[in-house]
Structures are given as C-alpha cells and as structure tokens.
Backbone and ligand atoms as CSV (ligand in chain L), in Angstrom:
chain,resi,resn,atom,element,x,y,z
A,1,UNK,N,N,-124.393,32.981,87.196
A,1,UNK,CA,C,-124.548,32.556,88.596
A,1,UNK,C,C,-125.533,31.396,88.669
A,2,UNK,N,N,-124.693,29.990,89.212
A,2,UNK,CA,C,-126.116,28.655,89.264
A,2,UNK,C,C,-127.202,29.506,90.279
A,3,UNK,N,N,-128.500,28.749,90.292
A,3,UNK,CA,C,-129.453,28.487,91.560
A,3,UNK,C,C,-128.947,28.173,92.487
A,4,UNK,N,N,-128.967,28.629,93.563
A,4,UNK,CA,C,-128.673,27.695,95.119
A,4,UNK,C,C,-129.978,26.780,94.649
A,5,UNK,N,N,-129.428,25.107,95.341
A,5,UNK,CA,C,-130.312,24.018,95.127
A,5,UNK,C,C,-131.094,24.506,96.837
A,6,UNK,N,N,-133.010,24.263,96.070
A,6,UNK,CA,C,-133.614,24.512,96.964
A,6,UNK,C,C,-134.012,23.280,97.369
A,7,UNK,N,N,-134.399,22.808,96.741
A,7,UNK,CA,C,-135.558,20.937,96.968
A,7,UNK,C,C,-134.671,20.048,97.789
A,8,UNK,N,N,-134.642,19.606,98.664
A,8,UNK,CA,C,-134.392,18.253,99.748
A,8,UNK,C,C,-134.810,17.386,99.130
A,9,UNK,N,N,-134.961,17.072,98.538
A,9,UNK,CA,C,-135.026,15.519,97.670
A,9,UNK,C,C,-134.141,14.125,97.961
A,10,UNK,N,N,-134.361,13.332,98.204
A,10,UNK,CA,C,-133.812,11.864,98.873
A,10,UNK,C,C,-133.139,11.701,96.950
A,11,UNK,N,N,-131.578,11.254,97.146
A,11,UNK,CA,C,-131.304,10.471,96.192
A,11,UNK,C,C,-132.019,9.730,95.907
A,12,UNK,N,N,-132.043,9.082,94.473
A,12,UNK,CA,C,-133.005,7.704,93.982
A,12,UNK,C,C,-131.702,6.960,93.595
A,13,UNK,N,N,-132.192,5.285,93.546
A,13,UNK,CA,C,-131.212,4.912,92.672
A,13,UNK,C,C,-130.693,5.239,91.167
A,14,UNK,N,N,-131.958,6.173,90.577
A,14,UNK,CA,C,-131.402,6.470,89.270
A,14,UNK,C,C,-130.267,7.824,89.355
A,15,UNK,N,N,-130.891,8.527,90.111
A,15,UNK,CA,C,-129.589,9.261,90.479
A,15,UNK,C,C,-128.315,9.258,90.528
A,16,UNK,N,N,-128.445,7.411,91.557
A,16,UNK,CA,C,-126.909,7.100,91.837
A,16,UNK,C,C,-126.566,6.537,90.633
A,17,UNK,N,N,-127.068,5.892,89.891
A,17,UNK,CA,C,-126.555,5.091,89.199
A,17,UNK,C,C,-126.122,6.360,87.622
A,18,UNK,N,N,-127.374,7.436,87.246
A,18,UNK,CA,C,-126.775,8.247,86.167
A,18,UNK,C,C,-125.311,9.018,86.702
A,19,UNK,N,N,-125.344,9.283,88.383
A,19,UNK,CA,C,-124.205,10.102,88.963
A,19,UNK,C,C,-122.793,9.260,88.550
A,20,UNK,N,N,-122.838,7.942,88.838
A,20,UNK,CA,C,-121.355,6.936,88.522
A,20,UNK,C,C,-120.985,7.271,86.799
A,21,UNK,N,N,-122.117,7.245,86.233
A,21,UNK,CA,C,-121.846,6.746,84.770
A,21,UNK,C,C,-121.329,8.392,84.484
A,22,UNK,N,N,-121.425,9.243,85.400
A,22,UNK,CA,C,-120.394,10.523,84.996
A,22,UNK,C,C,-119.130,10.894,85.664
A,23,UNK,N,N,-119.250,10.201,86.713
A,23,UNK,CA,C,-118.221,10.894,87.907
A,23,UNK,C,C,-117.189,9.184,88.194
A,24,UNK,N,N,-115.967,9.252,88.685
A,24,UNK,CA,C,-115.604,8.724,88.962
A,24,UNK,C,C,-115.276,8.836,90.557
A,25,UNK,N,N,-115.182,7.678,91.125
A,25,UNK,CA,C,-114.725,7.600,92.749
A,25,UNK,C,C,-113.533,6.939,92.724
A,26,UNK,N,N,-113.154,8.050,93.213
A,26,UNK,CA,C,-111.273,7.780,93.843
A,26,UNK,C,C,-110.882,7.414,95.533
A,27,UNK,N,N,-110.978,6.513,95.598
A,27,UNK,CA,C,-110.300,6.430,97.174
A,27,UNK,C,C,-108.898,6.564,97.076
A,28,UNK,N,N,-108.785,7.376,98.241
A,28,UNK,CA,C,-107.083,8.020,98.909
A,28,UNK,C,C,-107.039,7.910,99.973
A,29,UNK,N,N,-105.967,7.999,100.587
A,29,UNK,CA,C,-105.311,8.070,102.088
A,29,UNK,C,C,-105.657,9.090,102.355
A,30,UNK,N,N,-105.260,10.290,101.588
A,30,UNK,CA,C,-105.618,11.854,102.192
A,30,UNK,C,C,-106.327,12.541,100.828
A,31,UNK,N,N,-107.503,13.345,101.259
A,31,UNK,CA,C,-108.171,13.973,100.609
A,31,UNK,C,C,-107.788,15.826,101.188
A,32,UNK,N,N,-107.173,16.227,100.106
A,32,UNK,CA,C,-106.754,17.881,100.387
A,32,UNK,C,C,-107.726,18.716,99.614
A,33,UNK,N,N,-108.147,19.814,99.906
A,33,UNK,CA,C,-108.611,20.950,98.895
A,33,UNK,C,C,-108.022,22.083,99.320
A,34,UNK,N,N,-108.036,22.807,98.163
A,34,UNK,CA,C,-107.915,24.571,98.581
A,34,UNK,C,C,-108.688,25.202,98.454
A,35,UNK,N,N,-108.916,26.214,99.276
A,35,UNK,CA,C,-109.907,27.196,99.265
A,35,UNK,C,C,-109.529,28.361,98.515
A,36,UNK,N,N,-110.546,28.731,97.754
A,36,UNK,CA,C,-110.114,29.755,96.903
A,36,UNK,C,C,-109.656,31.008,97.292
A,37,UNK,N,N,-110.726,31.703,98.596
A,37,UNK,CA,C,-111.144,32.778,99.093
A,37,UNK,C,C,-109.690,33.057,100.074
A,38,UNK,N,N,-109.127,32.077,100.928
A,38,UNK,CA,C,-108.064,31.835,101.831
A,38,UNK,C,C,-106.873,31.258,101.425
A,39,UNK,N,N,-107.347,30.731,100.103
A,39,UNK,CA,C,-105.872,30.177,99.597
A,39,UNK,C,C,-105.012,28.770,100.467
A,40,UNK,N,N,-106.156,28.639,101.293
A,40,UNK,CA,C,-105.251,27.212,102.159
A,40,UNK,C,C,-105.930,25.561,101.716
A,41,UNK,N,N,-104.506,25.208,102.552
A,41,UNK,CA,C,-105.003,23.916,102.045
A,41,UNK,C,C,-105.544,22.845,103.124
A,42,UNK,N,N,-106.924,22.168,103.076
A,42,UNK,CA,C,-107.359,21.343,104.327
A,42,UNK,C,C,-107.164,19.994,103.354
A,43,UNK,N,N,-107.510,19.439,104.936
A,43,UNK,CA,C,-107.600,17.798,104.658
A,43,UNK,C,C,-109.106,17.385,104.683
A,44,UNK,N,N,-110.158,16.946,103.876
A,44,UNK,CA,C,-111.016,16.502,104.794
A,44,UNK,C,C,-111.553,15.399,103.822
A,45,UNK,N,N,-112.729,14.583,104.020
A,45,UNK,CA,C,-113.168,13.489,104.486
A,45,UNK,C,C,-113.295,12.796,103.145
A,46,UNK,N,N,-113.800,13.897,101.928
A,46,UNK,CA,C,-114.056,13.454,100.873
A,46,UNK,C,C,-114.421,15.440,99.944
A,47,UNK,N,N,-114.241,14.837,98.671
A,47,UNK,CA,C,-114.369,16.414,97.926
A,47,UNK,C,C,-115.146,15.431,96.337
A,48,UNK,N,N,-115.634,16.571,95.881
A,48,UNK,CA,C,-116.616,16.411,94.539
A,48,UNK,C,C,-115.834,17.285,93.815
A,49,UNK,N,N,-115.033,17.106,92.534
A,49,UNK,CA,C,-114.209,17.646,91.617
A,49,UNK,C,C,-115.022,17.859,90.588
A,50,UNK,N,N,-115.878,18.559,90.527
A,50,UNK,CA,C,-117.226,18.178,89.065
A,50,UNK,C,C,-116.452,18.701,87.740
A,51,UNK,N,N,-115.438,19.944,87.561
A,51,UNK,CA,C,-114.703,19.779,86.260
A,51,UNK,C,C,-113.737,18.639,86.116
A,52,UNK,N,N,-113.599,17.642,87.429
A,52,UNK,CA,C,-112.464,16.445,86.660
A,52,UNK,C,C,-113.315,15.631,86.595
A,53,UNK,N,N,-114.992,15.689,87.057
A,53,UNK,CA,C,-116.097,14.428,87.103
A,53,UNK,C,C,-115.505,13.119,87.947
A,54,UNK,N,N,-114.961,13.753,89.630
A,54,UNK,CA,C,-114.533,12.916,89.986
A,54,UNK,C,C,-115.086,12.706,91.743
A,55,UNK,N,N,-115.529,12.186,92.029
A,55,UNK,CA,C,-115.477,12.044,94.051
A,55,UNK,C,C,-114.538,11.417,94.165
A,56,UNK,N,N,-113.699,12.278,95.073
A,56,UNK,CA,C,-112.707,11.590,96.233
A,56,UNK,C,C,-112.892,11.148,97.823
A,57,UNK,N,N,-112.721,10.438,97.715
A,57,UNK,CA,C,-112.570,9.850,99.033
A,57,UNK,C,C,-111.437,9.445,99.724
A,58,UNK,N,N,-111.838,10.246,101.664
A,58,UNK,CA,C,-110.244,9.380,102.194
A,58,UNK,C,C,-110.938,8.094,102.543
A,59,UNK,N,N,-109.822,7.596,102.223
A,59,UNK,CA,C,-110.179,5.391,102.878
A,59,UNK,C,C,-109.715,5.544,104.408
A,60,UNK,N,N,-109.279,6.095,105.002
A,60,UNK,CA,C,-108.907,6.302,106.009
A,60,UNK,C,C,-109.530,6.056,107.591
A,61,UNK,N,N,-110.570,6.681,107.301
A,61,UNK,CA,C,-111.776,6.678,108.401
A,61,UNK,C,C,-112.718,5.679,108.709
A,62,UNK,N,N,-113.198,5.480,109.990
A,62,UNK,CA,C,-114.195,3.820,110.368
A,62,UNK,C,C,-115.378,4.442,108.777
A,63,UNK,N,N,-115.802,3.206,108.762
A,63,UNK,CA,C,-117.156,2.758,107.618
A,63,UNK,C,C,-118.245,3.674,107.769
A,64,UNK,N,N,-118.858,4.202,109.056
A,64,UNK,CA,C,-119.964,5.358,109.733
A,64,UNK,C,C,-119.242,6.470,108.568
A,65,UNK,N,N,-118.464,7.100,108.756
A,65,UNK,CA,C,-117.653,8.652,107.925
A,65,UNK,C,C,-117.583,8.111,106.622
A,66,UNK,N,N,-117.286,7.047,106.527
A,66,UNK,CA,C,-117.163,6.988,104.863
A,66,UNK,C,C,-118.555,6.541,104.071
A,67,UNK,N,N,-119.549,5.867,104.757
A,67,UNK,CA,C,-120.893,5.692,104.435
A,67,UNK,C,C,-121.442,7.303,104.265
A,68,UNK,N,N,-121.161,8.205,105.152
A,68,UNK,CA,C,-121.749,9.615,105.719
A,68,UNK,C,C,-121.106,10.734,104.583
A,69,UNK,N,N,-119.960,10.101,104.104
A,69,UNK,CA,C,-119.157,10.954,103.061
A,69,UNK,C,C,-119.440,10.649,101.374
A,70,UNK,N,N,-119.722,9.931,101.610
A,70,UNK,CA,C,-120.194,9.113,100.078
A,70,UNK,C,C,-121.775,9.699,99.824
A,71,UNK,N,N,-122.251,9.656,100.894
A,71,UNK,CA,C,-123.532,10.262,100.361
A,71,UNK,C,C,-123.536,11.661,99.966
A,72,UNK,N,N,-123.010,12.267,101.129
A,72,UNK,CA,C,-122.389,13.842,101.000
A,72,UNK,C,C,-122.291,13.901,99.300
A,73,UNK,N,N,-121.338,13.406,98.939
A,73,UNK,CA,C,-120.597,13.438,97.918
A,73,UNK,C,C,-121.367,13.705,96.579
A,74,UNK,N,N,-122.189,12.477,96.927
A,74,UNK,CA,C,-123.240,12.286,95.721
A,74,UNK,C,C,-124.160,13.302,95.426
A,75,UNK,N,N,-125.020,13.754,96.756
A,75,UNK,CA,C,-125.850,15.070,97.030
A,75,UNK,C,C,-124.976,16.035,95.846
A,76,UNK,N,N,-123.956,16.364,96.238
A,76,UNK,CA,C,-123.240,17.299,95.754
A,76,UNK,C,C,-122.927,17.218,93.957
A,77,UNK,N,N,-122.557,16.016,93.594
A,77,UNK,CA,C,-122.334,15.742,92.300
A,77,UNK,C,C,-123.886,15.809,91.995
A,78,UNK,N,N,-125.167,15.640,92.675
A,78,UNK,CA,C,-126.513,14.836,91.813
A,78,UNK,C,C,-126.605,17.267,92.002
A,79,UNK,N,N,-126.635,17.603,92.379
A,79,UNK,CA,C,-126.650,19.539,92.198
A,79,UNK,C,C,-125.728,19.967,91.167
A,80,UNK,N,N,-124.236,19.272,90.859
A,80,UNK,CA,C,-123.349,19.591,89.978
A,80,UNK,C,C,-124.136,19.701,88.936
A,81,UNK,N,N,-124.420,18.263,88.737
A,81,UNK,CA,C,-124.812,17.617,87.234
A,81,UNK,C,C,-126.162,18.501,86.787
A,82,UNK,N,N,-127.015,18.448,87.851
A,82,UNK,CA,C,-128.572,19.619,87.265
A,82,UNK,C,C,-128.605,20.989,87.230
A,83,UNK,N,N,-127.161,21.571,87.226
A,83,UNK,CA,C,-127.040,22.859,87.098
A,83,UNK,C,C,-127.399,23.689,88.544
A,84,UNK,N,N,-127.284,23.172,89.696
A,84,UNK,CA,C,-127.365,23.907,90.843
A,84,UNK,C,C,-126.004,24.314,91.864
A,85,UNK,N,N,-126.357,25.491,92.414
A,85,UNK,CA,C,-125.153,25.786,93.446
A,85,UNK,C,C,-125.161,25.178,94.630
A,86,UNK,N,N,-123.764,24.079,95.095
A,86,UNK,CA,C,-124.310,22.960,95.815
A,86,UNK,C,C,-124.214,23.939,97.143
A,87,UNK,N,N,-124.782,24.222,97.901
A,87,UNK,CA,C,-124.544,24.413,99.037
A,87,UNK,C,C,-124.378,23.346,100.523
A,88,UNK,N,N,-123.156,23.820,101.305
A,88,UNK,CA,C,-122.961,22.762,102.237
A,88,UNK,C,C,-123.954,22.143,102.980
A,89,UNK,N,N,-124.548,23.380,103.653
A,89,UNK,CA,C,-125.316,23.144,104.845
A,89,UNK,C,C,-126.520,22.341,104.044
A,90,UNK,N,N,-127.413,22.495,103.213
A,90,UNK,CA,C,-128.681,21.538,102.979
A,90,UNK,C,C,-127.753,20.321,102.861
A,91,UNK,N,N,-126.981,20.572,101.904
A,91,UNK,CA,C,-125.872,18.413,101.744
A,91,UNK,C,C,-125.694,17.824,102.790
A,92,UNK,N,N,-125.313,19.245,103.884
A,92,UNK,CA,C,-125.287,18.239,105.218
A,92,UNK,C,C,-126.782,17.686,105.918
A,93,UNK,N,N,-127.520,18.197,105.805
A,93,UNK,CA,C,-128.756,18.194,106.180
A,93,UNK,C,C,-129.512,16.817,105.749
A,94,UNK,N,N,-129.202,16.702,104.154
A,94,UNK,CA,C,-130.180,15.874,103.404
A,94,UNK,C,C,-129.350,14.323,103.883
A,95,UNK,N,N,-128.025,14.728,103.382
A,95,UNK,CA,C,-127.357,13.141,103.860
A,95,UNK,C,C,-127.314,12.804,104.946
A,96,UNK,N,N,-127.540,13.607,106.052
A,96,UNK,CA,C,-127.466,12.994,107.321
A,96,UNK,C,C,-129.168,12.122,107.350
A,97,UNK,N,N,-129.780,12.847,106.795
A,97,UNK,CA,C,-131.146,12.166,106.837
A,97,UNK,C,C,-131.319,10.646,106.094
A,98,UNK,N,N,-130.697,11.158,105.243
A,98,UNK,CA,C,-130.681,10.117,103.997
A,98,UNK,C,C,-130.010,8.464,104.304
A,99,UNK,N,N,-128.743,8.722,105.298
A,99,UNK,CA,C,-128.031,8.142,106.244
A,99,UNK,C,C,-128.670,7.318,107.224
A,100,UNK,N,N,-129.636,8.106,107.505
A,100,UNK,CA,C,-130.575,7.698,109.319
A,100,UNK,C,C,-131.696,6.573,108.550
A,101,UNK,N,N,-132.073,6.975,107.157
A,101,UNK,CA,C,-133.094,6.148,106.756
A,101,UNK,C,C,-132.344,4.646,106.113
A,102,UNK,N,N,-130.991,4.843,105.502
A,102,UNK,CA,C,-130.345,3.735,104.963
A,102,UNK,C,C,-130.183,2.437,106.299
A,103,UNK,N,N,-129.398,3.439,107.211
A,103,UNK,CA,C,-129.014,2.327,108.367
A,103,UNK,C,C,-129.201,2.230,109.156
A,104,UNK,N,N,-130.143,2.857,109.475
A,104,UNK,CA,C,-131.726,2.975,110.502
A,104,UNK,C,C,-130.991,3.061,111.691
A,105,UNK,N,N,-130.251,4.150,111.684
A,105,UNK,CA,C,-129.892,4.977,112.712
A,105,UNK,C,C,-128.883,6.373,112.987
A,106,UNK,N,N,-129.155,7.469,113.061
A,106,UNK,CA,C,-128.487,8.367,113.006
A,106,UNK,C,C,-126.919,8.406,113.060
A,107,UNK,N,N,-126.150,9.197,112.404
A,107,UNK,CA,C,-124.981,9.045,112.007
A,107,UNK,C,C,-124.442,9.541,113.557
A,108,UNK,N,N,-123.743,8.966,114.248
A,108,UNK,CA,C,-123.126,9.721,115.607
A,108,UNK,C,C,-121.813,9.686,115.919
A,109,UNK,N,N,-121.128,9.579,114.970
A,109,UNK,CA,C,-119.511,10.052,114.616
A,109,UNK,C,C,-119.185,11.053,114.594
A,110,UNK,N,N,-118.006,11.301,114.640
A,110,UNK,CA,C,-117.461,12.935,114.363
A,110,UNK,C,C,-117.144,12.852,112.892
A,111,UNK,N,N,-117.464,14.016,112.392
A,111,UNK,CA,C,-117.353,14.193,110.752
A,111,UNK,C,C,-116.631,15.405,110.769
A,112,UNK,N,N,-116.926,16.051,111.784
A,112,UNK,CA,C,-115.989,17.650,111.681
A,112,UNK,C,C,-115.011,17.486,112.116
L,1,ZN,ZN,ZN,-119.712,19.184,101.164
C-alpha cells in the first residue's frame, strides 16, 4: 500500500523537467478512463497513465482548463514517480494554487 502524499509542495522546475524526461504528453480530442470500482467509462480533461509513463491530454478545451489540467497532471505524475498515493482532492488543491501564482489569477472556469 503507497503513502497518501501528505506535503503541498509547489512543483519546481526540476520536477517538471525530471517529470518529462519520464512521462510522455499526449494530446487528444477525447481523453476516456475507466473506473475500476464501477467499471465505467468517463471523458475528462486529462489522465496520468504512470504504468504507460504517459499524461494525456484533451486539446479540446479554452487554454484556462488545459493550463489547469497540465498542472493537475504533473502534481500527479511528480506523487507517481516518489512512490506516493496520488490523491485527488490535495492535486486539486495544490494546482489550483499553483495556477493562481503562475497567472496571477485564480482559475475561474469550469473544470468539473
Ligand atoms: Zn486528478
């Protein structure tokens, strides 16, 4: 069983930059996952594949969701990679912050 990731920690650029040199980013039209527990299949914004070492992304959405999803993303791969259990709610938490400090202003799109 990983750690649930506790620390809020702001990405660094070394982060981003060791996170690329493992993971690849895929932009798509539609980003699907299944849920294990329900067995269904959603659409949403972007997903972290850490056994294919891959972020997906939909290209789909204004620049705000895909700036807001990319970070998401990373949060999630930078917990993959250090052996932690990514949990949603802090990813959502940290990137929205992380977001407000990049483009010096809170994300106010719909993401859900
Ligand atoms: Zn997520």
């Amino acid at each position: 069983m990983k750690r649930p990731t506790k620390r809020l920690k702001l990405l660094t650029m070394t982060d981003m930059v060791d996170i690329l040199l493992d993971f690849d980013v895929v932009h798509d039209a539609e980003v699907l996952i299944t849920s294990e527990k329900e067995n269904e299949t959603d659409e949403c914004y972007g997903a972290t594949d850490h056994e294919g070492s891959r972020i997906m992304l939909c290209d789909r959405f204004p620049q705000g969701v895909r700036r807001l999803t990319i970070l998401h993303e990373l949060y999630h791969a930078r917990d993959f990679r250090e052996g932690y259990e990514s949990l949603e709610k802090p990813v959502e938490k940290i990137s929205e912050r992380h977001y407000a400090k990049l483009f010096g202003h809170k994300f106010l799109g719909k993401r859900k």
